[in-house]
C-alpha positions in Angstrom: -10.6 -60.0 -167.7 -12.0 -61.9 -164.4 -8.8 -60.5 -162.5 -9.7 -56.7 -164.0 -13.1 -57.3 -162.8 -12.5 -58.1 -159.1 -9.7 -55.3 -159.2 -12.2 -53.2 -160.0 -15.2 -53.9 -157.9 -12.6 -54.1 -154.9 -11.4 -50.7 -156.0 -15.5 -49.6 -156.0 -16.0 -51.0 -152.0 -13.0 -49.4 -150.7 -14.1 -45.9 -152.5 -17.7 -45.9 -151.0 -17.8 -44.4 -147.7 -19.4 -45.2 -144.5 -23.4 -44.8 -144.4 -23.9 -41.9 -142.4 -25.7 -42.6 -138.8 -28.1 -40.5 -138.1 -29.6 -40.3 -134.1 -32.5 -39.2 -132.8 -32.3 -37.1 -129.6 -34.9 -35.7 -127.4 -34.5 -34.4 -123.6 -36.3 -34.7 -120.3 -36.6 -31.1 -120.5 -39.6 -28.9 -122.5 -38.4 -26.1 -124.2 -40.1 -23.6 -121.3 -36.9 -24.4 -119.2 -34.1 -23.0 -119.2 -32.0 -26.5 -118.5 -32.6 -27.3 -122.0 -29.8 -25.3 -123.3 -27.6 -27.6 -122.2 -28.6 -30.4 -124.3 -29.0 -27.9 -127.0 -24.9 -27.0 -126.5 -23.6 -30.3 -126.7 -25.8 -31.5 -129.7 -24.8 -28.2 -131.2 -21.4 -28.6 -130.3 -21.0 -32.2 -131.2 -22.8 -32.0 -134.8 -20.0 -29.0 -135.7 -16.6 -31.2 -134.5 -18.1 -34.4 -136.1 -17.9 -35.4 -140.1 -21.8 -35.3 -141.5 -20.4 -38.5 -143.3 -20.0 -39.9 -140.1 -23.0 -38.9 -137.5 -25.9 -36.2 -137.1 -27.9 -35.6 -134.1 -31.4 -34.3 -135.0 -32.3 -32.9 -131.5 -36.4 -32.7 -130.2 -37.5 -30.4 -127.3 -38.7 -32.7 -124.1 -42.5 -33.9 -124.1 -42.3 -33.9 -128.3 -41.2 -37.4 -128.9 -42.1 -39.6 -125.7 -42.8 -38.0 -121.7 -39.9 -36.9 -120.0 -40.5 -40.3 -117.5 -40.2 -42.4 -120.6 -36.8 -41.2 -122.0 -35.1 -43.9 -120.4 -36.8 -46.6 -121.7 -36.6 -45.1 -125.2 -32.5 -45.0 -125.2 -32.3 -48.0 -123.9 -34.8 -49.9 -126.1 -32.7 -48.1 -128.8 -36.2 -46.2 -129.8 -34.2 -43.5 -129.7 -30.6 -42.9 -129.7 -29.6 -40.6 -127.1 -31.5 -38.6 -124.4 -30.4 -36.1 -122.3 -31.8 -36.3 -118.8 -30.6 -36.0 -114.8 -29.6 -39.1 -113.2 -31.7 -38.6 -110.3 -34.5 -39.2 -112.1 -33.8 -43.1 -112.6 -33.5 -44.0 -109.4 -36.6 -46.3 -108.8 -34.3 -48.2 -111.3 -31.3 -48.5 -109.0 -30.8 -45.6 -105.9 -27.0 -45.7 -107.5 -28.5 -43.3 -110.2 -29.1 -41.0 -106.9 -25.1 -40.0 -106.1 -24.5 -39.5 -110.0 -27.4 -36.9 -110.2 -26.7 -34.8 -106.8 -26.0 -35.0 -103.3 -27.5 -33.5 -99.5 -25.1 -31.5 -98.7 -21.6 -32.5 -99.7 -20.4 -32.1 -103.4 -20.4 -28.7 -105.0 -20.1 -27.6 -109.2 -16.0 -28.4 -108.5 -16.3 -31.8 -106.4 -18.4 -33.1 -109.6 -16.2 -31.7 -112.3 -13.1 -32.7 -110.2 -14.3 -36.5 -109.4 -15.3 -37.3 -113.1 -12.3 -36.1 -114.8 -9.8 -37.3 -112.3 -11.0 -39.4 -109.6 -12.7 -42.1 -111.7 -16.1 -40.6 -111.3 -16.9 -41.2 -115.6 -16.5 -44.7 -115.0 -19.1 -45.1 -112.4 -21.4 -43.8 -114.5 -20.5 -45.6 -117.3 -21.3 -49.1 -115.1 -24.3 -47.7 -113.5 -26.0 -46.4 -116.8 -23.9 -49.5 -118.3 -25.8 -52.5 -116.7 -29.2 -50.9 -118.7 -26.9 -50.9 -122.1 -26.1 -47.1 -122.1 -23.2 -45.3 -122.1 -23.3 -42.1 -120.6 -21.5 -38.4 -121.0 -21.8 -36.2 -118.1 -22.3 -32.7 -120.0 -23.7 -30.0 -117.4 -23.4 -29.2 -114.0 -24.9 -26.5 -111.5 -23.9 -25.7 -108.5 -26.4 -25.7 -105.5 -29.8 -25.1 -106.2 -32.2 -22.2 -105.1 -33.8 -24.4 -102.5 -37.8 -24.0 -101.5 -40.0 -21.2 -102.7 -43.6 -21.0 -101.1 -46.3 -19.8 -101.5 -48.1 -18.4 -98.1 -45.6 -20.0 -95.6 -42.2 -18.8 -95.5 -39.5 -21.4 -94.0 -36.8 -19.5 -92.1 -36.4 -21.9 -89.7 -36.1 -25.8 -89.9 -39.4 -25.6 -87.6 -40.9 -24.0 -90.4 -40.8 -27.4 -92.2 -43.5 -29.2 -90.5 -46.5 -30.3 -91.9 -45.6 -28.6 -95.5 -46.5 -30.1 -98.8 -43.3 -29.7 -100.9 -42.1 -31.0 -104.3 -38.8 -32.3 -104.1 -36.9 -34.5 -106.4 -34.5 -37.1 -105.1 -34.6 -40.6 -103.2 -32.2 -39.3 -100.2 -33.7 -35.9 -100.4 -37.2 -37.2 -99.7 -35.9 -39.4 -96.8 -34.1 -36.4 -95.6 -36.9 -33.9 -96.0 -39.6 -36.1 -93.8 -36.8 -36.3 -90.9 -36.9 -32.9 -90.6 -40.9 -32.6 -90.5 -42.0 -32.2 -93.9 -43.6 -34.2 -96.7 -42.0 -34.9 -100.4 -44.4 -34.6 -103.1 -43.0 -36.3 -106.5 -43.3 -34.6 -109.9 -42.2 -33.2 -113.3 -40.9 -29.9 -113.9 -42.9 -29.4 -115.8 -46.5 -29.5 -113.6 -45.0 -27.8 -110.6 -46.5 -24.4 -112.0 -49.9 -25.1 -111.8 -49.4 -27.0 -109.0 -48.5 -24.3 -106.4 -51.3 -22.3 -108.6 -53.7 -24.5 -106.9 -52.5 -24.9 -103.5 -51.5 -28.5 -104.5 -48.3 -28.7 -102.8 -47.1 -25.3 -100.1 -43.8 -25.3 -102.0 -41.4 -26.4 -104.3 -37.5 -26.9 -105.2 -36.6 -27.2 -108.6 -33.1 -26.1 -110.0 -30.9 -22.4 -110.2 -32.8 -19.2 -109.9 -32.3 -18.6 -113.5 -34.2 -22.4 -114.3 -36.9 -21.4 -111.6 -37.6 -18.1 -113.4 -38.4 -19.3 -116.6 -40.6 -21.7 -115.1 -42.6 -18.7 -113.6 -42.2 -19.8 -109.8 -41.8 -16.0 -108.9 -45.7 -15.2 -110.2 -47.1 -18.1 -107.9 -44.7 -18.0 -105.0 -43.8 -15.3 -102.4 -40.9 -16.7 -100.3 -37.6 -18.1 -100.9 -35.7 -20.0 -98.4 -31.8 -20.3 -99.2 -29.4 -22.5 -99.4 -30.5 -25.4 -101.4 -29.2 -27.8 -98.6 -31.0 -30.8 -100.5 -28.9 -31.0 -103.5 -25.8 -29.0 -103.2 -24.9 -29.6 -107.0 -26.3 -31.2 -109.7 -24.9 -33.6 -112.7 -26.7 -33.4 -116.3 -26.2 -35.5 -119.3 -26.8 -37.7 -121.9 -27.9 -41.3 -122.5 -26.8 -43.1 -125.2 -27.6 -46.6 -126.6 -24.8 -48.7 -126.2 -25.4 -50.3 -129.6 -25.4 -46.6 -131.4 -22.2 -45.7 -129.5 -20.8 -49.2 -130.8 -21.3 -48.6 -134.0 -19.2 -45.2 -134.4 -15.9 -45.0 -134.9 -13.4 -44.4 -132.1 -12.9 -41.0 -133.9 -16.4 -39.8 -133.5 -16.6 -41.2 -130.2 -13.8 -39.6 -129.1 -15.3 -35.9 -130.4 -18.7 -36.9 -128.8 -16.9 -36.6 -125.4 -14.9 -34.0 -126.2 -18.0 -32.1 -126.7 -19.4 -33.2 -123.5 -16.1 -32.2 -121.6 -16.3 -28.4 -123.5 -20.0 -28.3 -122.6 -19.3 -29.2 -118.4 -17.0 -26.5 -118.7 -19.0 -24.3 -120.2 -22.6 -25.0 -118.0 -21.0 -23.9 -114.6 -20.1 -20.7 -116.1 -23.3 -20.3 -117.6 -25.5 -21.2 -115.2 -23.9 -19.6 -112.7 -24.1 -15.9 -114.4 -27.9 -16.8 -115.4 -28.5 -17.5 -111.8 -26.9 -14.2 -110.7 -29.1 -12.1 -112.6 -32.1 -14.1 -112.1 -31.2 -13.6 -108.3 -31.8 -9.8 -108.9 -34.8 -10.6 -110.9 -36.1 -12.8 -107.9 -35.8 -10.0 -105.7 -37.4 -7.1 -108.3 -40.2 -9.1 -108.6 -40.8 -9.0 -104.7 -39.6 -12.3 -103.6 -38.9 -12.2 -99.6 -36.1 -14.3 -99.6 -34.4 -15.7 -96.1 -31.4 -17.9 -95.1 -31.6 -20.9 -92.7 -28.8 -20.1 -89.8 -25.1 -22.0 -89.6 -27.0 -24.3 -86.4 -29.7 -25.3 -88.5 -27.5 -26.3 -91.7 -24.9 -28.3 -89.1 -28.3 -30.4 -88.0 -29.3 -30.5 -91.7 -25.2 -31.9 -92.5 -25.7 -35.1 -89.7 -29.7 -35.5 -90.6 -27.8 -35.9 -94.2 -25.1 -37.8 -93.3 -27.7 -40.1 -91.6 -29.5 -40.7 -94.6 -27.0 -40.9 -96.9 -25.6 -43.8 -95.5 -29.0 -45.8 -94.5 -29.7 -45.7 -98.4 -26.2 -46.5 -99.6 -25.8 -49.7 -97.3 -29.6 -50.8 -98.9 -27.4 -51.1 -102.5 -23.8 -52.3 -103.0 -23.3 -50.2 -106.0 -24.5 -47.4 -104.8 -22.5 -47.6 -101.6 -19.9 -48.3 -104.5 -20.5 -44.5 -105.5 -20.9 -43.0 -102.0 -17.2 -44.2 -101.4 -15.6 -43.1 -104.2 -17.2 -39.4 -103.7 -16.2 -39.8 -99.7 -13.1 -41.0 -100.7 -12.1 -38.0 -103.4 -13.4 -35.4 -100.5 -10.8 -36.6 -98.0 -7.9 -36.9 -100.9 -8.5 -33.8 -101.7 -9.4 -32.0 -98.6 -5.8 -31.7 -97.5 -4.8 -29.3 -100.2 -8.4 -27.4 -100.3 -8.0 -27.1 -96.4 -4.3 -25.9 -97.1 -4.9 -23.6 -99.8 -8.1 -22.2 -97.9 -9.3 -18.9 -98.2 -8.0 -19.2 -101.9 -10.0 -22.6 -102.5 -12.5 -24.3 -104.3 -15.1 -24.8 -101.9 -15.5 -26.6 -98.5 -14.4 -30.2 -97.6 -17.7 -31.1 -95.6 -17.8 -33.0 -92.4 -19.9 -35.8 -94.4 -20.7 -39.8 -93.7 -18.1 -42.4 -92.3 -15.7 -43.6 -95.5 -15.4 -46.7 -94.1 -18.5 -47.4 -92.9 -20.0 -47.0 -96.2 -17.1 -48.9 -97.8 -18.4 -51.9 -95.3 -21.3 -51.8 -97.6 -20.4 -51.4 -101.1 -18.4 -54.8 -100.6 
């Protein structure tokens, strides 16, 4: 009888699955714009390819659960399980968060897709994000963004800079921007609005045209300078507490990232057709919009180059980053330069490999 009994209760604990895990999940992002549906793909996307036995994302719009500054902390106190967020925006933490987020002037949407999958980018945010016990899926990316709108002041040349007031986001950006004359003004998304509404700042950057108009920057601004020199692509993802991710199974893991690979895939389509008809819309709405010359974005390129490497050589690991991007743009320069006009892009005439190597040792 004994035996019968522990054959049974055995038989009882092999039968009973896995408790469910459920995650919360909010986003740096309020639901007013437009970068939000990323994070509302890949939750989507990842909730239909994995088992509801096994994990279920309940998803909150940014600003409902905690500020959008505070996300961090909440994925990596394990408040909260995952957050989606940009990297940039982490950087007081450590500048390597800087590189993982965007660059001045070197990688475009292709550079950023081609370096994580192949040229060991996903590991480097894995240790960055890693040494605050997160693991980290790269999920979006856009290419370069829309780059200043103004309000009274147009900027068609780099002259034009002096003196003005503008957000920008970014540690290398900021640097970059008071070089050329002006002054970086630091905050959310989410108060830039109201900020230009009251003659606050002269200007702003913020994302694509299609993320700028649905934040309403064409009702409070009349200018638009092109290119968006200060970040020529962007990187969006999400944060996720090491000790959540530990306790899923390799299989869920494993359809977590496939998720996030589908998603990067599908956000540079995406976002680059939203941006193209927002362009138009831009322009209906009476936006004058300009474009700084080739001899002002060659200065722009060294004053980046510059800068890029003073803040790399201030932090190993984030010279560690620097070198692996420099490095991937001269691998795979030989074949963009051979297959040009039919390429992806431009190999850019950016900072010194080894000099920055130098520093990440």
């Amino acid at each position: 009888m004994k035996h019968l009994l522990t054959t049974a209760a055995l038989a009882l604990t092999v039968a009973t699955p896995a408790l469910s895990e459920n995650w919360t999940m909010t986003t740096t992002w309020p639901s007013s714009l437009e970068l939000i549906e990323l994070d509302k793909h890949w939750v989507e996307l990842a909730n239909k390819l994995v088992d509801d036995d096994k994990l279920t994302i309940e998803f909150f719009d940014g600003g409902s659960l905690v500020p959008a500054g505070e996300v961090f902390g909440a994925v990596e106190s394990n408040t909260i399980q995952a957050g989606g967020d940009w990297p940039g925006y982490w950087a007081g933490r450590d500048s390597a968060f800087s590189p993982l987020a965007t660059t001045a002037s070197l990688f475009n949407a292709v550079d950023y897709v081609n370096w994580i999958q192949e040229w060991g980018g996903k590991d480097l945010y894995n240790e960055v994000y890693g040494k605050f016990g997160m693991v980290y899926l790269p999920y979006g990316v856009t290419n370069n963004e829309s780059g200043f709108r103004t309000v009274s002041q147009p900027i068609r040349t780099l002259d034009d800079l002096q003196g003005l007031r503008l957000r920008l986001s970014g540690l290398e950006q900021g640097k970059l921007l008071e070089k050329l004359g002006g002054n970086q003004v630091s905050m959310a998304g989410g108060e830039i609005y109201q900020s230009l509404e009251r003659g606050v700042i002269d200007g702003a950057e913020f994302s694509t045209p299609n993320v700028d108009f649905s934040g309403g920057f064409q009702q409070v601004t009349k200018y638009w300078s092109t290119p968006g020199w200060h970040q020529s692509s962007s990187i969006f993802g999400v944060m996720i507490n090491k000790g959540a991710w530990d306790a899923l199974d390799d299989e869920t893991r494993e359809r977590l990232e496939i998720a996030a690979d589908a998603t990067l895939l599908w956000s540079l389509a995406f976002t680059e057709k939203r941006a193209t008809e927002a362009y138009a819309q831009f322009q209906e709405a009476g936006t004058e919009i300009t474009r700084l010359d080739d001899a002002a974005l060659e200065q722009v390129q060294k004053m980046a180059n510059e800068t890029i490497t003073e803040v790399a050589c201030e932090n190993p690991l984030s010279a560690k980053v620097y070198a692996s991007q420099l490095s991937y743009l001269q691998d795979y320069g030989s074949w963009r330069e051979a297959s040009a006009p039919f390429n992806l892009g431009r190999t850019p005439n950016g900072p010194d490999l080894a000099e920055i190597q130098a520093c990440a040792e």
